[in-house]
C-alpha positions, 0 to 999 in steps of 0.5 A: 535546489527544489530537485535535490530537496524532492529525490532527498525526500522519496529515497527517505521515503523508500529507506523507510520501508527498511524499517523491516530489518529491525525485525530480521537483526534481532531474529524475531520469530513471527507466529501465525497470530503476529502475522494476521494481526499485521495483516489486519493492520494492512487492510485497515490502513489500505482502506483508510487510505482509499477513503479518508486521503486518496478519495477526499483528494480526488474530490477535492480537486475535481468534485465527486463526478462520474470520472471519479466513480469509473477511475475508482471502479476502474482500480478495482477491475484491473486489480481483479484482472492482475489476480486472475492473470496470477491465479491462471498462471499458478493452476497452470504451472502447478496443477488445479486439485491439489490443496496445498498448491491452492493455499500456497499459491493464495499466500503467493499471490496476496504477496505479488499483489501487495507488492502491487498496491504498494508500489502504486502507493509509493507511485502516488507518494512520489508524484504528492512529494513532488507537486508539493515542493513545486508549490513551496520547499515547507509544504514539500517538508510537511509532506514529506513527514507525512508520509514518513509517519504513514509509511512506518507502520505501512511497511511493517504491515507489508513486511508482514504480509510478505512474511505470510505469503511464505517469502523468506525475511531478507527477500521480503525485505528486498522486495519491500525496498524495491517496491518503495523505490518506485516513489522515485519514479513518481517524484520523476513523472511529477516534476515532469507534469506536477507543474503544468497539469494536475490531470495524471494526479486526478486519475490516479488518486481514485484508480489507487483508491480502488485497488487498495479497496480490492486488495484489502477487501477480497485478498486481506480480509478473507485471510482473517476469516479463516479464524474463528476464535473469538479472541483472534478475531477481536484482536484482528478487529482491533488491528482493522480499527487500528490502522484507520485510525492511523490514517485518522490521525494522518489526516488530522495532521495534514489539516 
C-alpha cells in the first residue's frame, strides 16, 4: 500500500512538469523580456533551494561538518566538469571564432545543464518522497504537496529556460517531462535505502545544493547581465526575489 501511495506520487510529481503545455495549447508567443524574467525566476529558486531546503536538511541530519562543505564543493566541481565536457565538445564540432556559434552554443549548454540540475532535483524529490511515506502514509501526503506547490512555478521556470536555449516547445516540453520522470528513479533507490540507512540522503542533498549554486550563479545570472536597462534589470531583480521567496513560503510550510 506505501509502494502504490510513493510511485502515485513521484508520476504526480513528474506530470507537474506538464504544466508547460498550457503555454504551447494557447500558442503564447514568448519575447526575450518574458524568457529573462523566467530565467530570473529560475536562479532565485535554485538558489533558494540550495540554501533555505536542501543545506538546512543536510545540517540538520549530520550538523555543519567539513563532509558537508566538500560534498557542496564537490557539486559545484562536477558541474564545472559537466560544462567544460559540454563547452569542449561544441568548439570542437562547430568551430571556435565564430560568434554566432559561442551564442548559440552558450543558450544550448545552459539548456543541457538545466536539464541536469533538474533531474538531479527531481532524483532528490523521489528519494524525499519516498523516505517520507516509509516514516508514515500523511507525512508522504505533505510531502508530496510540497513538492507539488514547488515544482509549478520550478517547471515554468525550466520550461522557459529550454524555451531560450532555442529549443522548440514540444521538444522543451518532452525534455522537461523526461527530466521529471527521473523522480521515479529516486522513489526506487529510496525504497531500496530510505529504510535502512539515511547516509546516500546525507550525500546528495549538499552535492545537490552545489550544483544548483553552479547553474544558477555562472550559467543564469551571467544571461541577465547581458541587460543593461534599468527597467529590465529591476524586473529580473524582482524575479530573483521572487523565487526565493517561493521557497521562503515553502519552507514556512514545511515547518
Amino acid at each position: 500500500m506505501v509502494i502504490g501511495y510513493i510511485f502515485v506520487s513521484v508520476i504526480l510529481v513528474s506530470l507537474v512538469s506538464l504544466v508547460g503545455l498550457f503555454f504551447v495549447s494557447k500558442q503564447l508567443q514568448f519575447k526575450n523580456r518574458i524568457l529573462l524574467f523566467l530565467v530570473s525566476i529560475s536562479a532565485g529558486t535554485l538558489f533558494g533551494d540550495a540554501f533555505l531546503h536542501l543545506l538546512p536538511e543536510a545540517v540538520e541530519k549530520q550538523g555543519f561538518t567539513l563532509q558537508i562543505s566538500f560534498l557542496l564543493l564537490s557539486g559545484v566541481v562536477i558541474f564545472f566538469v559537466l560544462e567544460k565536457f559540454i563547452h569542449w565538445h561544441h568548439c570542437h564540432g562547430h568551430g571556435k571564432h565564430n560568434p554566432h556559434h559561442v551564442s548559440q552554443n552558450s543558450k544550448k549548454h545552459i539548456a543541457i545543464l538545466n536539464l541536469l540540475s533538474d533531474g538531479l532535483h527531481n532524483f532528490v524529490d523521489g528519494l524525499v518522497i519516498a523516505g517520507s511515506y516509509l516514516v508514515s502514509i500523511p507525512t508522504g501526503i505533505a510531502t508530496t504537496i510540497a513538492v507539488v506547490i514547488h515544482e509549478i512555478p520550478q517547471e515554468i521556470a525550466d520550461f522557459g529556460v529550454l524555451l531560450y536555449s532555442g529549443l522548440s516547445r514540444g521538444r522543451a516540453l518532452l525534455l522537461n517531462f523526461l527530466s521529471a520522470i527521473v523522480a521515479v528513479l529516486g522513489a526506487i533507490v529510496g525504497i531500496m535505502i530510505s529504510s535502512r540507512s539515511e547516509m546516500f540522503i546525507q550525500w546528495i542533498l549538499p552535492f545537490a545544493a552545489g550544483g544548483f549554486v553552479y547553474i544558477a550563479g555562472s550559467n543564469l545570472i551571467p544571461e541577465l547581465h547581458k541587460e543593461c536597462d534599468a527597467k529590465d534589470t529591476f524586473w529580473h531583480l524582482f524575479a530573483i526575489i521572487l523565487g526565493i521567496g517561493l521557497m521562503v513560503m515553502l519552507k514556512r510550510i514545511g515547518n
